[in-house]
C-alpha positions in Angstrom: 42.8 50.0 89.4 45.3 52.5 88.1 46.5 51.8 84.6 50.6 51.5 84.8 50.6 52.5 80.9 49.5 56.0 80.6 47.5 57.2 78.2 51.2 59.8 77.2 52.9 56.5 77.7 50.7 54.3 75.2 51.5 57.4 72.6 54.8 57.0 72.7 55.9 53.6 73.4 53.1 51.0 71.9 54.6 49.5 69.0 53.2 47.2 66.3 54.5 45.7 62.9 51.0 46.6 61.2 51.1 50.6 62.7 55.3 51.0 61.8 56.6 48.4 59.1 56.2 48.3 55.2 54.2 52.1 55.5 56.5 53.0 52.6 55.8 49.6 50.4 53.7 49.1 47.3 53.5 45.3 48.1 50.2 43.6 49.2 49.8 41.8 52.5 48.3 38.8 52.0 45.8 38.2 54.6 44.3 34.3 53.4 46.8 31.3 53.6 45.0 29.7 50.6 45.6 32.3 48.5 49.2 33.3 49.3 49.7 30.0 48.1 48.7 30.3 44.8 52.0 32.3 44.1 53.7 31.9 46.9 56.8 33.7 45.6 55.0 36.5 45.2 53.9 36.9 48.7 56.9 39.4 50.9 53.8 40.5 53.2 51.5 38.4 55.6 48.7 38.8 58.2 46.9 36.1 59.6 46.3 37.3 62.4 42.7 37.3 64.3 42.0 33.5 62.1 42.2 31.5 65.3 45.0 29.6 64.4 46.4 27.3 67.4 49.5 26.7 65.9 51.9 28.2 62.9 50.8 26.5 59.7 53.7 24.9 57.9 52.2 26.0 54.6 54.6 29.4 55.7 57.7 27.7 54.8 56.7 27.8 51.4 57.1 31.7 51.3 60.8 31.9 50.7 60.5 35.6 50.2 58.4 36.3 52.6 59.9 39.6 54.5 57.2 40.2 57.3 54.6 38.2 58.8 51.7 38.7 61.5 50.0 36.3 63.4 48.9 38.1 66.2 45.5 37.5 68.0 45.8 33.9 68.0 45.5 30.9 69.9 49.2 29.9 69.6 51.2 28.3 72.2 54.5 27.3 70.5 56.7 28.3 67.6 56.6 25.5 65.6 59.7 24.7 62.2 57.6 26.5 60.2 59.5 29.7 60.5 63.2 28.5 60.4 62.9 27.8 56.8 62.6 31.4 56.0 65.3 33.2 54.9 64.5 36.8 54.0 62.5 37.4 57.0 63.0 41.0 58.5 60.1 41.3 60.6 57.3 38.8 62.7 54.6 40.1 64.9 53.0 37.6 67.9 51.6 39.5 70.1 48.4 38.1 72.0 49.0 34.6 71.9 50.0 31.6 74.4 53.8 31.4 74.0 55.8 30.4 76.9 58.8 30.4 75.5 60.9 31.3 72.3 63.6 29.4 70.6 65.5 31.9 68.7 67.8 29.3 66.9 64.3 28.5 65.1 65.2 32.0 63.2 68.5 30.7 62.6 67.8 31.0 58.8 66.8 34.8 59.4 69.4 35.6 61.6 71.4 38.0 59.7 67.8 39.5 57.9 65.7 39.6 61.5 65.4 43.1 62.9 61.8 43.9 64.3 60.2 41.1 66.9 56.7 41.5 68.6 56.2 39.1 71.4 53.3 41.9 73.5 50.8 40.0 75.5 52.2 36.3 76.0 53.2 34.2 78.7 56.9 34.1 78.4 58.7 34.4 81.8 62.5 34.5 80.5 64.5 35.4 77.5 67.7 33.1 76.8 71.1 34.2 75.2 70.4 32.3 72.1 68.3 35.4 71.3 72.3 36.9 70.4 72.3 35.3 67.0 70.2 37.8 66.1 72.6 40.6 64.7 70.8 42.6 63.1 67.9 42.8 65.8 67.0 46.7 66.5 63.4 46.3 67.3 62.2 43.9 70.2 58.5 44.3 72.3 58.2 41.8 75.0 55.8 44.0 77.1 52.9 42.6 79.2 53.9 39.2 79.5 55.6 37.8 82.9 59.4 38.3 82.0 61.1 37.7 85.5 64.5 37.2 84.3 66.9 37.9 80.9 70.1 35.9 80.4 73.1 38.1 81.9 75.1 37.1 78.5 72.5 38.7 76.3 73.9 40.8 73.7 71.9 43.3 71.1 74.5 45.7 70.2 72.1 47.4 67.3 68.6 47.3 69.3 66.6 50.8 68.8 63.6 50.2 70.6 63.4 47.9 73.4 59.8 47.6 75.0 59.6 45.2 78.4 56.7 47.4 80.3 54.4 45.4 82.1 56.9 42.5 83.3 58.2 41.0 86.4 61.5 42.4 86.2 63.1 43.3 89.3 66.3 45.1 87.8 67.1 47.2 84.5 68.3 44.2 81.6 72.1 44.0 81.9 72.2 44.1 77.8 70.9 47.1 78.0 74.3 48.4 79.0 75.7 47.3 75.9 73.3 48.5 73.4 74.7 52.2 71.9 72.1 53.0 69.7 69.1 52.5 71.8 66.5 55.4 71.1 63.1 54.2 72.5 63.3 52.1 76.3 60.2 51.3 78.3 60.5 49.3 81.5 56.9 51.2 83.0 55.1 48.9 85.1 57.8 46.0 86.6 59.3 46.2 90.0 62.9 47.4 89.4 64.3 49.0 92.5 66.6 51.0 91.1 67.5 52.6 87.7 70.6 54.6 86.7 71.9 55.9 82.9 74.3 54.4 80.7 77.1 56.5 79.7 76.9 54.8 76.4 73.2 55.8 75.9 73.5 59.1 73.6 70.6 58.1 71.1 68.2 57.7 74.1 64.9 60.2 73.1 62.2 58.6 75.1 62.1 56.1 78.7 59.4 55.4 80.4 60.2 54.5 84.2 56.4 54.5 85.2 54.9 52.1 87.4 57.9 50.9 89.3 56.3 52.1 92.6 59.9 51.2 94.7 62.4 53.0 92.5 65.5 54.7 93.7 67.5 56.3 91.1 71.5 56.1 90.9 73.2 58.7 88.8 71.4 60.3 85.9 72.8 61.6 82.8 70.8 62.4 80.2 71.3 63.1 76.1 70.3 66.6 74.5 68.5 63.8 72.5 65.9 62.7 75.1 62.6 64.2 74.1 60.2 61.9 76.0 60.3 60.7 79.8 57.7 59.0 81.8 57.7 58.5 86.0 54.9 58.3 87.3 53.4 56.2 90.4 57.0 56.7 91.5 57.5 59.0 94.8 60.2 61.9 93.7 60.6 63.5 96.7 64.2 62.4 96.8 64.8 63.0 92.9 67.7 65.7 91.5 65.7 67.3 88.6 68.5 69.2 87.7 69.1 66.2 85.5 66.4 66.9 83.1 67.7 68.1 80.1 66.2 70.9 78.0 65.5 68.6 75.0 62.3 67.1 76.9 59.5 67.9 75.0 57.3 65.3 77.2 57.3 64.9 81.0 54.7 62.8 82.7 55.2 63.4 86.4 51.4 61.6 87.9 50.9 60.2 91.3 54.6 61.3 92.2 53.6 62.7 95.6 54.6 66.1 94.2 54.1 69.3 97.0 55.1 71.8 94.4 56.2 72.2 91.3 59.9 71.5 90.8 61.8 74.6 89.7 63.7 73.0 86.9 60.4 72.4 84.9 60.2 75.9 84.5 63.1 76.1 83.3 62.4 73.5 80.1 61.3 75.8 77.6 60.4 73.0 74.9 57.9 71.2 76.8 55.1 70.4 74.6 53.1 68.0 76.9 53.3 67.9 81.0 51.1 66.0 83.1 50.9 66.6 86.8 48.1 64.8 87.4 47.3 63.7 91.2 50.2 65.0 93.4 49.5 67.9 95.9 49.8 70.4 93.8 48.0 73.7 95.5 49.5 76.9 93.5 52.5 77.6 90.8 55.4 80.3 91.1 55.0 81.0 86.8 52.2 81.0 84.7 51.7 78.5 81.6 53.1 80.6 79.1 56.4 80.6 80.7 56.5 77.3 78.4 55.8 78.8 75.6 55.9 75.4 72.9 53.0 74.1 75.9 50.3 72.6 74.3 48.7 70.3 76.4 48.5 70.2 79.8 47.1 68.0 82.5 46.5 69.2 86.5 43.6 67.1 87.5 43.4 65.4 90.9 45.6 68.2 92.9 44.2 70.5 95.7 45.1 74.0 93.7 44.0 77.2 95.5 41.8 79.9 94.6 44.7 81.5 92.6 45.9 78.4 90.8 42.4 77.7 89.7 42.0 81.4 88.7 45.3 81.1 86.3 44.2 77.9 85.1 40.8 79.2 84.0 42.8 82.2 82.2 44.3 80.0 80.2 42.3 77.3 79.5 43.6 76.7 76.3 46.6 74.6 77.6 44.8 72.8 80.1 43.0 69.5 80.0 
């Protein structure tokens, strides 16, 4: 079974409070409930995640400076009260539980303080406009869950990174059109037909499009900022390279049903990683070191000639 998230892909776009929040902070996360709350105005980081908890303990409301909290890994179904008593909360990680659905008026507390939300790995299947009252929101990861549709009247003007890969979505998020400062956008593995730019979209530096195997692209006009871009699994016979810019620095072109190599790549001398893994690649018209920055480099799973394999071997060094 092919994996929709590439390994590049993972890299780039997997997100977690724990891995980017607080790096920078001399506070403590508290990690046992019973002993946050022995000083519970003391406690500004938690993690309980992995403690099988089934639902959110109440005891949390007690933490009224608690700034970031974790309770991934559980068992939880709902989001209980416990969390709308909070009011300097910036940042709350779910992922792998058994929620179904999100109130966001339950942050209504948080809702001028709230700007990081991990919901990776649950069961939700929509995302309602009460999610709006969220103003200061500019981090959001709803991947891998079974997200078929997003309220048309959603609006996240400040959202940075937006992470929906592995969903059921059949088009690109209308919000999305309205959010100027997005940097990081991952829709790889969901069944959008067809994907076009946002004129508004000039902080963009990495998409992944992977995995949307029925993908027909309108017009494309990419930011000197876009550094990262993923499509594989997605046929580009049809597809105008010309609109790559030369600010790509990652290009993951696998099972594309590439016959050669597109001339514009040669042409994008900062590439520091390319995949072309399993197209039908047979030979190239340049050698590696026509991208000079090149440091990795993946070719497996094409039928190169003689030659190709000859270069390849020459410069092994840039080839994985």
């Amino acid at each position: 079974m092919k994996n929709l998230i590439t390994a590049i892909a993972f890299l780039f776009f997997a997100s977690s409070l724990s891995a980017q929040y607080y790096l920078a902070k001399n506070n403590t996360w508290y990690t046992d409930l019973n002993e946050a709350l022995k000083n519970p105005e003391r406690v500004f980081l938690l993690d309980l995640s992995k403690k099988n908890l089934k639902e959110i303990p109440k005891a949390i409301g007690h933490f009224k400076n608690l700034e970031a909290l974790i309770l991934s890994d559980n068992h939880i179904s709902e989001i209980g009260n416990s969390l709308s008593h909070l009011k300097k909360l910036q940042a709350i990680e779910l992922n792998n539980n058994l929620i179904k659905e999100v109130d966001f008026t339950i942050f209504k507390n948080s809702k001028y303080t709230l700007q990081e939300i991990y919901l990776r790995n649950n069961q939700l299947s929509s995302i309602h406009d009460q999610i709006n009252q969220l103003t200061e929101l500019d981090i959001l990861d709803l991947g891998e869950n079974s997200i078929r549709s997003i309220d048309q009247n959603v609006f996240l003007a400040k959202l940075k990174w937006c992470l929906l890969d592995a969903n059921e979505l059949s088009e690109t998020p209308f919000f999305l059109r309205h959010s100027p400062q997005l940097k990081v956008l991952n829709l790889n593995g969901n069944l959008i037909s067809k994907f076009e730019t946002a004129s508004i979209w000039k902080q963009l530096e990495k998409l992944d499009l992977g995995g949307n195997e029925n993908l027909v692209f309108g017009q494309l006009v990419f930011s000197n900022k876009l550094e990262t871009l993923i499509l594989d699994w997605i046929p580009l016979g049809a597809f105008n390279f010309d609109c790559l810019p030369n600010s790509l620095k990652t290009l993951s072109l696998e099972h594309c049903d590439l016959e050669s190599i597109p001339t514009r790549l040669y042409d994008l001398k900062n590439l520091e990683q390319l995949s072309l893994m399993h197209n039908q690649l047979h030979s190239m018209q340049l050698d590696l070191l026509h991208w000079r920055k090149l440091k990795k480099c993946w070719i497996g799973g094409n039928p190169w000639n003689s030659d190709a394999l000859r270069h390849f071997s020459n410069k092994s060094e840039y080839v994985f």
